[in-house]
C-alpha positions as CSV (number, residue, x, y, z in Angstrom):
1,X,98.6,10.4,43.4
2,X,96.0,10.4,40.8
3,X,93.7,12.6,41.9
4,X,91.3,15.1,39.9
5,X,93.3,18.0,38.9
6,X,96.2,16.3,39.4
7,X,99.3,15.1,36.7
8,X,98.7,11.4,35.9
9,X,101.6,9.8,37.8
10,X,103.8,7.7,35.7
11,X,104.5,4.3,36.0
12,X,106.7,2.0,33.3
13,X,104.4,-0.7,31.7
14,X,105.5,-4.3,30.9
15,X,105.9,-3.2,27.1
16,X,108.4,-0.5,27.9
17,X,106.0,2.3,27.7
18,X,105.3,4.7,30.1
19,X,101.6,5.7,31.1
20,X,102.5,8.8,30.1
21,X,102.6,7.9,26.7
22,X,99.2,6.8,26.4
23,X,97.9,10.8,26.9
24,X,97.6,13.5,24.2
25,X,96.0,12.7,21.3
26,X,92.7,12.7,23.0
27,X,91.0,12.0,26.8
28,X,92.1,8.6,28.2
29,X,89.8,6.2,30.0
30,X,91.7,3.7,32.2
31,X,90.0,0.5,33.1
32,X,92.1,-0.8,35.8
33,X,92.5,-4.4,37.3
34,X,91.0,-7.9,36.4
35,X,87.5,-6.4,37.5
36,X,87.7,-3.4,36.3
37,X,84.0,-2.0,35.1
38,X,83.5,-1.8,31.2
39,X,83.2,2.2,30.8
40,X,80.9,1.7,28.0
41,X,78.6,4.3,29.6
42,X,81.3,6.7,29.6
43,X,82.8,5.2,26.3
44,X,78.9,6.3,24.9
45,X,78.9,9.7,26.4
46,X,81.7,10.7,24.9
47,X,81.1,9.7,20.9
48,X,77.2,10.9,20.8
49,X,78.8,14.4,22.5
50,X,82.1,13.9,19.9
51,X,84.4,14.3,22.5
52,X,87.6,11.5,21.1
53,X,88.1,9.0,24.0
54,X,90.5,5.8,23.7
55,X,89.4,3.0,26.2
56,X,92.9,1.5,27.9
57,X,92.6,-1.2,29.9
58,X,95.6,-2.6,32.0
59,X,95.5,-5.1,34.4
60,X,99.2,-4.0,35.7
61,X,99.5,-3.8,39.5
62,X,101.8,-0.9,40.2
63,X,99.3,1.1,37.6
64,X,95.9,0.5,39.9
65,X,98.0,1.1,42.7
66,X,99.5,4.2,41.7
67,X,96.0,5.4,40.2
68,X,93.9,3.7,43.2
69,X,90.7,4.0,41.2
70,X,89.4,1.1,38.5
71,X,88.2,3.7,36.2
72,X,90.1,7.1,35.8
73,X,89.6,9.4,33.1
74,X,92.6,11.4,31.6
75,X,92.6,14.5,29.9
76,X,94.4,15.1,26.5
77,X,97.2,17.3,28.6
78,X,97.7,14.5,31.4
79,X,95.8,15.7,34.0
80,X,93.0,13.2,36.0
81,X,89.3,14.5,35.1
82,X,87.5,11.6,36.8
83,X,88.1,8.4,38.8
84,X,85.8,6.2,40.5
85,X,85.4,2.5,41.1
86,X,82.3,2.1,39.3
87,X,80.3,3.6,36.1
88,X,79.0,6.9,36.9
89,X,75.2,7.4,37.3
90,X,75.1,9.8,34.4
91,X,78.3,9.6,32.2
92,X,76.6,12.3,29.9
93,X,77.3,14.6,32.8
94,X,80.8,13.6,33.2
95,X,81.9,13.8,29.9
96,X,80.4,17.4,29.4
97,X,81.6,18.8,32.6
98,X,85.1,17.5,31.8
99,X,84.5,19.1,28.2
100,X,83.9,22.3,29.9
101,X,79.9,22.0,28.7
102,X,78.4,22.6,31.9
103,X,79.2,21.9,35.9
104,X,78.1,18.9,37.4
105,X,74.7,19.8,39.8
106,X,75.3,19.6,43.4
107,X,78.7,18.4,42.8
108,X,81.1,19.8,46.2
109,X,84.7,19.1,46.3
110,X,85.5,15.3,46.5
111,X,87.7,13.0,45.4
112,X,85.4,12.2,43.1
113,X,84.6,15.7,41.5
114,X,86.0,16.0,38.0
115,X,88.5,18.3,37.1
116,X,87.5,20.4,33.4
């Protein structure tokens, strides 16, 4: 299960890859599904704070399922920072507590707490 502080689970994609493969040169956002939103918020976040972040999106099944979030956020080492269904309010936030810049305010422990 792809939760926060969890591995990324792996799941073979229709290319041969794994979705492991796609983690460790940098964090990994996942737009998953048709729908999926556009993470350009987070996408933002991340280059004016010059944290590297490749924008992935596969509309593979098996992947959302295994994921169960439309946007989830993968560290360099494979672990889930972030997932939601939607943009966050403030991706700056995000994208510095998953740097280790600062803790989110107010945030308790959720399924949809990040992970740094």
């Amino acid at each position: 299960m792809a939760r926060p502080g969890a591995r990324a689970p792996h799941v073979w994609l229709p290319d041969g890859r794994s979705t492991l493969d796609l983690y460790g040169r940098g964090f990994v956002l996942l737009r998953l599904g048709a729908n999926a939103p556009s993470g350009e918020g987070l996408a933002k976040a991340a280059a004016a704070a010059g944290v590297p972040l490749a924008v992935v999106a596969l509309d593979v099944p098996q992947v959302l399922q295994a994921y169960q979030r439309r946007l989830v956020l993968v560290r360099p080492d494979g672990h889930v920072a972030w997932r939601d269904d939607a943009e966050p309010k403030d991706a700056r936030a995000v994208i510095d507590c998953v740097r280790g810049a600062r803790p989110i305010a107010g945030a308790g422990r959720s399924e949809l707490e990040v992970a740094s």
